[in-house]
N, C-alpha and C positions, 0 to 999 in steps of 0.2 A: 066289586073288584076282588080276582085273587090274590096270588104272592106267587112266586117265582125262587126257587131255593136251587144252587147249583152247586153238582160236586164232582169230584172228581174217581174214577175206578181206580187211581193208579196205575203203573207201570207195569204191570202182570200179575202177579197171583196175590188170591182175594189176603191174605195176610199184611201186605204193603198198606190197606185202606184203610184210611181212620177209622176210628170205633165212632166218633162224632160223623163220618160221612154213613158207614153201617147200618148206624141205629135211624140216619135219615130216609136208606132205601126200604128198609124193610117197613116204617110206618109211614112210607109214602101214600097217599091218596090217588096222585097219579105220577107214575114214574115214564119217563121216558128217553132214551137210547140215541145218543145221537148213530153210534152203530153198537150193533151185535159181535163185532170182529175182533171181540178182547176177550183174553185168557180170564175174567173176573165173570163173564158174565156165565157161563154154564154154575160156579156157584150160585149166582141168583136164584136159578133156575132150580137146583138142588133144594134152597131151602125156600123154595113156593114161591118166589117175592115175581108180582105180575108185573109185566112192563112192557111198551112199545118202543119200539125202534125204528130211523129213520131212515134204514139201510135201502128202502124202495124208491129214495129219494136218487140216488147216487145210480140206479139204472136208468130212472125215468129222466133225468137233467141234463145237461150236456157238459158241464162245467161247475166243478167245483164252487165258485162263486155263485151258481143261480143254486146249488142245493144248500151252501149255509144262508142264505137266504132267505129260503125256502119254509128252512129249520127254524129259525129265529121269528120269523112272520105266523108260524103256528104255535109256538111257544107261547108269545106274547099273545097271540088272539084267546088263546085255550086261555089264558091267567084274567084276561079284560072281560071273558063271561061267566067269571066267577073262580076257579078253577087254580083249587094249592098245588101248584105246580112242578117238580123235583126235575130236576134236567142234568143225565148222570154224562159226563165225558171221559174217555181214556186217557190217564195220566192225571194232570194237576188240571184246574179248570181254569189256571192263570199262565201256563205254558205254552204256547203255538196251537191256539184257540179260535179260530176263526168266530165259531158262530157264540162265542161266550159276548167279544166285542161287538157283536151285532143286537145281540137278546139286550148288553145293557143301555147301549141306544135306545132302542125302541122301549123299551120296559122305562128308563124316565120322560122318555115321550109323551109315553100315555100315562104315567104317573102308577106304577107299577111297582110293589115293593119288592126286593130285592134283594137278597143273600147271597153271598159266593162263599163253600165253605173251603177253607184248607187245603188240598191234597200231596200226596208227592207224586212227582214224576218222571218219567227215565232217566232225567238230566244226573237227581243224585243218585243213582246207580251206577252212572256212565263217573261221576268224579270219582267214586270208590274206585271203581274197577281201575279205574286209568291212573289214580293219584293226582285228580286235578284240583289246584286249590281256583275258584273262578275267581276269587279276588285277583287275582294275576289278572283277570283279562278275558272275557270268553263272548263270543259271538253264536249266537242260538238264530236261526230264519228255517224256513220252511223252503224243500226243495222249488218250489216251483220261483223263489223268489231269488235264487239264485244269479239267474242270469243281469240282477242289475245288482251284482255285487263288489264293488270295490275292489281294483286290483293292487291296493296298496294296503288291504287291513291288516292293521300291526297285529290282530288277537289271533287265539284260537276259536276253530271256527264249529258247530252244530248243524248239522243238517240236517232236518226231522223229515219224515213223510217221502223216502227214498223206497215207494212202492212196487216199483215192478222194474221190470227191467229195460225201459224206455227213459222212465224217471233218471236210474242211475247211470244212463247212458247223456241223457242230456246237464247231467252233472255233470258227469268225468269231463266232458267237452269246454265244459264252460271254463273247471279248474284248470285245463292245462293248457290255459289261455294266457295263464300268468304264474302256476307252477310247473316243475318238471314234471316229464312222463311216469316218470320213476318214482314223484316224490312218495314217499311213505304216508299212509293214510288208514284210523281204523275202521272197521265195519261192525258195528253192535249191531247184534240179532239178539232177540227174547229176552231182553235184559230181565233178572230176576224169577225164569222159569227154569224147571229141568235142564233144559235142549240150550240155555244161553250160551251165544257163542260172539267171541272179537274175535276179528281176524286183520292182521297189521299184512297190509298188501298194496304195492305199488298203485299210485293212483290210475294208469290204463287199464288194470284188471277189474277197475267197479262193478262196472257191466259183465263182466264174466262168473263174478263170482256163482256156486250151485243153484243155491236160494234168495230170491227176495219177494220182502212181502210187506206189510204195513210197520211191523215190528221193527224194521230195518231202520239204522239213521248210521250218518256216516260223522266221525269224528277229525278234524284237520288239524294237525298242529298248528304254529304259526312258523311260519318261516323264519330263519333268525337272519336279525337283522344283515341287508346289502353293507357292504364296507363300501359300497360308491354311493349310498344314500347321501344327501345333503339338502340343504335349506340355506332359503336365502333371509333366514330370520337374524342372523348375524348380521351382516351389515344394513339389513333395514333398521335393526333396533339402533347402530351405532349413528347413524344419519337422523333417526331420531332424538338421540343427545345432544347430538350436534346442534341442531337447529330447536335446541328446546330452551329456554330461559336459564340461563349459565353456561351453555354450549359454548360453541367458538364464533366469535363476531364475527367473523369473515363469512361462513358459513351462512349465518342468518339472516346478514344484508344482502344474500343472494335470492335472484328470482330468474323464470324461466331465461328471458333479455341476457340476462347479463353470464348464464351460463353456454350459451349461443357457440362462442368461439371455443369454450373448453370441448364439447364433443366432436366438434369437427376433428382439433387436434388431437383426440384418442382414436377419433377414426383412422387416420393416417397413419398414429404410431402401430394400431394393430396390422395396417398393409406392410409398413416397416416389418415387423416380426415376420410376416405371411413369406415378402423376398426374400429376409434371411434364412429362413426355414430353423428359427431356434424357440425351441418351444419351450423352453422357461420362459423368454423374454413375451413372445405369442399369449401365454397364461398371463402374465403381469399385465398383461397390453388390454386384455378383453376383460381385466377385472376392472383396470381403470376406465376401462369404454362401458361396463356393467354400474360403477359407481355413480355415473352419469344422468344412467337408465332412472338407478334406484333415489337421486337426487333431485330431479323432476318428479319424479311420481311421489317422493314425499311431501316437495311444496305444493303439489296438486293436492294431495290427501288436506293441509292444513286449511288448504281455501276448499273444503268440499265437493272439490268438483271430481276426481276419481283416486282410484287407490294404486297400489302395486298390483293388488290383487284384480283388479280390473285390468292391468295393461295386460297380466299375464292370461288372464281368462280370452279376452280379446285378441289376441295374436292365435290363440290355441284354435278355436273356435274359428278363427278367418283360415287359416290351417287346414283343417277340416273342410269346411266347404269349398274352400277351392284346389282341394283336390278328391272330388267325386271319383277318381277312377281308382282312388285308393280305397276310401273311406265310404262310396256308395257305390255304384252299380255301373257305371261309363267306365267303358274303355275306349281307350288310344293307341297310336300307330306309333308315335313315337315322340322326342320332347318338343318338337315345334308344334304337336294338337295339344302337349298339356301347356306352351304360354297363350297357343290361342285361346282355349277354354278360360285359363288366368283372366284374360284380358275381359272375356264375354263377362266373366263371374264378377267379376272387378267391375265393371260400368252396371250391372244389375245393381251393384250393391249399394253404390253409390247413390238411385232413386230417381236420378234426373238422366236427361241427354246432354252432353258438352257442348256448347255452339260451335266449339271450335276442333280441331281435329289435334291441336297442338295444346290444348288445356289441359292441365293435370299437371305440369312439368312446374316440380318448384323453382322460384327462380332467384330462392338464395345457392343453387348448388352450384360447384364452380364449373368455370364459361365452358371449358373444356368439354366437361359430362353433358355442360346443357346443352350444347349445341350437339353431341351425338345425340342425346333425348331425343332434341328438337328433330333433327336428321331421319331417326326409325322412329318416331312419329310420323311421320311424313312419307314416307318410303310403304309403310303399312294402306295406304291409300293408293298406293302406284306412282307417286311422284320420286322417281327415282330412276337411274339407268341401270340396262341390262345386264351392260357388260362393264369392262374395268376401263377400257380405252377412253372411253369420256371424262371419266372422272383424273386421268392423267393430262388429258387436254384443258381441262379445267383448271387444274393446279398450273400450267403453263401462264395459261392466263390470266392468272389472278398474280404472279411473279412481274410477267410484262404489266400490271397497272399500276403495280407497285413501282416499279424504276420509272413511269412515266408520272406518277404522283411523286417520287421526290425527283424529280428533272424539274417542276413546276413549284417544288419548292414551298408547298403549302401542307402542313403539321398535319390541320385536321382531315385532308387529302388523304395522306398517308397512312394518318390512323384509321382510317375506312379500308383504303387498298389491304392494309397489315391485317387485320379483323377479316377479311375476303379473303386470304391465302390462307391463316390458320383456319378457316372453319372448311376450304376443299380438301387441307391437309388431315382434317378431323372425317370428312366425307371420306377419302383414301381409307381410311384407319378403320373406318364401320365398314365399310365395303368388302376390306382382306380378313375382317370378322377381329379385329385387336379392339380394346376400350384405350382410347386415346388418354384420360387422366392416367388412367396406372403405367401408360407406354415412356408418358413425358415423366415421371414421378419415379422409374427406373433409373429413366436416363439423366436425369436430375443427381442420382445418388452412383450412376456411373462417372458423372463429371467430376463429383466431390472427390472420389477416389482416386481419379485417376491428376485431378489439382494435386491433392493432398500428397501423392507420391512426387509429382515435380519438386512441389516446395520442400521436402524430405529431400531430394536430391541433390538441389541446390543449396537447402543449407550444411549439407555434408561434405558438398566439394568446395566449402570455404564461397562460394560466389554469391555475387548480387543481383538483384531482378532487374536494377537501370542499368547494368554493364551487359543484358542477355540483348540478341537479338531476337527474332520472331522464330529465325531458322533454328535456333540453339534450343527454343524453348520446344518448337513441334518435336524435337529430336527428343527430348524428356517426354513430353507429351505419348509418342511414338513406342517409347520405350516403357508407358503406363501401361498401355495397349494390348503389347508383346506379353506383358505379365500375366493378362487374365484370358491366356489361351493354353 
């Protein structure tokens, strides 16, 4: 068995190179090149020192991956038949390496001894020149690895291997996906030769710039921080004291049951704010309807059954897929094929077929909502009329059963007839295309108002409510009326 010794040519001109990397090229046994395409190596060459290179690799392959590879598979083979091995790479050999991580794979595979030595690499050239300390923060990848890169990284960013002019085009594409056209961006060429050259230039001009070539990496600052960033690590941590041993007992006696009627009535107070159109109260409404959110998912988290971070993932993700004609390749005519798609995507996802055409419909929501559900559910199968005229004959009818149900003087009679008029008056309501809850929940908070002004009235003009007649009171009533026109 050989040995395997790696090192690095540095960043350009043979001066940069260890004298420990140096003294290893020159009494190599056998040296070899992952390329020839570096300012260090015509020195080699200068002072005798023989070597091959792997540059025939990178015509004959198709893809970067199958030549380090390639590289790596004859590295290790050449060391496994005996063979002291010296494997020189451009820069550091611990830098944006591909075939360094693959030789030390296979090299303890096969039980192959192994040195990596030292080197520097364009990186500290690029912090001199730029004044960058990386302790702050710095993100190093390789162009091609670009495209699955986070459009939230807080650091500054390193792009290596921005070789030609295609490279730096499907860069610029990908950054001004999530940065400005404009953002400012630098371009290091030859670091540490003659000809070294930055250039600070809008990020759409990457691909423009005169020259690019292997030498090329492109420098990104970080963006400084959005003022509308935010986290919802605040009130999850607070919900976690809450309900953590010394928390608040109210809190902690709670479970999913018994917080049931609390989100309902955050839901409503948020359609409250929505009428009003006051967006202070709107904000307060949906942080209390958020607290809800974050309160369930925390006693989930405690019984291990899911997190925050799961309900968020899962909404995102459901997001996504059912809307393909965003986020993949379907397109639509207009918003009745994207709830039809909903609907297809939505019963895929679910695994099974419904027996029923009216499944799915929860049936703690109130009666109101459900019975519109119930209605287009229904209607979605063609069980439903054409036109509006039936549906006003209908409400006739269900009126005349009701005055013949209490003629007959029988409670549960009535409560059937009464239950039959609201649900044609709810069929009305889906038909002229209104949501019957929010229509009665209007008008529910128009009665309040227009009460609340009577009894203001009356107790202004000294009077009382058993001295009014009916006529006195519609006349206050009337004059509610009159106000909010």
């Amino acid at each position: 068995m050989g040995q395997i010794t790696i090192v690095g040519l540095g960043p350009g001109p043979a001066n940069l190179i260890t004298v420990e990397t140096m003294t290893m090229l020159t009494s190599a046994e056998q040296l070899f090149l992952r390329t020839e395409k570096h300012p260090t190596v015509s020195t080699l060459s200068a002072q005798g020192i023989k070597f091959q290179s792997y540059d025939f690799l990178y015509e004959k392959l198709g893809t970067f991956e199958e030549v380090y590879e390639a590289i790596a598979v004859d590295i290790v083979d050449r060391a496994c038949r005996g063979g002291n091995i010296v494997y020189a790479v451009p820069g550091s050999p611990m830098v944006a390496e591909a075939t360094v991580a693959l030789i030390r794979t296979k090299a303890t595979a096969s039980n192959i001894a192994l040195s990596i030595l030292p080197g520097m690499s364009f990186l500290e050239l690029l912090y001199c020149r730029m004044g960058i300390d990386p302790i702050a923060g710095i993100t190093i990848l390789d162009a091609a690895d670009v495209p699955a890169l986070s459009p939230d990284l807080p650091t500054s960013l390193v792009i290596t291997q921005v070789y030609n002019r295609q490279v730096a085009s499907d860069t610029k594409l990908t950054l001004m996906t999530f940065l400005p056209d404009d953002y400012e961006i630098v371009v290091a060429q030859w670091l540490g030769l003659p000809e070294e050259k930055t250039s600070f230039i809008p990020l759409f001009e990457l691909d423009r710039i005169p020259a690019i070539d292997h030498l090329t990496s492109v420098y990104v600052p970080a963006p400084p921080k959005l003022t509308h960033s935010f986290s919802l690590d605040p009130v999850i941590d607070v919900m976690a004291t809450l309900r953590s041993p010394g928390g608040c007992v109210w809190d902690i006696e709670q479970d999913h049951k018994s917080l049931r009627r609390y989100i309902v009535e955050e839901v409503y107070e948020v359609l409250e704010a929505i009428d009003l159109a006051d967006p202070e109260k709107l904000c307060e409404e949906l942080g209390d309807l958020l607290l809800q959110v974050v309160f369930h998912a925390r006693i989930a988290e405690e019984s291990g059954t899911f997190s925050m971070q799961d309900v968020i993932n899962t909404v995102t993700e459901k997001l996504i897929r059912r809307h393909p004609h965003v986020f993949g390749e379907i397109t639509v005519r207009d918003a009745a094929e994207v709830v039809f798609n909903w609907d297809k995507i939505k019963q895929k996802e679910k695994g099974y077929n419904r027996e029923s055409v009216l499944d799915g419909i929860p049936p703690a929501l109130p009666s109101l909502m459900r019975a519109y559900k119930l209605q287009s559910k229904a209607s979605k199968v063609g069980f439903d009329w054409s036109e509006i005229d039936p549906v006003w004959e209908k409400i006739t009818e269900e009126m005349n059963e009701v005055r013949e149900a209490l003629r007959k003087n029988d409670k549960n009679f009535v409560e059937d007839e009464v239950g039959d008029l609201l649900f044609a008056v709810v069929n009305l309501a889906r038909f002229v295309g209104i949501e019957p809850e929010t229509a009665l929940n209007r008008t529910n908070k128009k009665f309040i108002t227009r009460f609340t002004y009577m009894e203001n009235q009356i107790k202004a003009q000294g009077l009382k409510w058993k001295n009014l007649t009916l006529l006195q009171l519609d006349d206050f009533w009337n004059q509610a009326k009159r106000m909010e026109y």
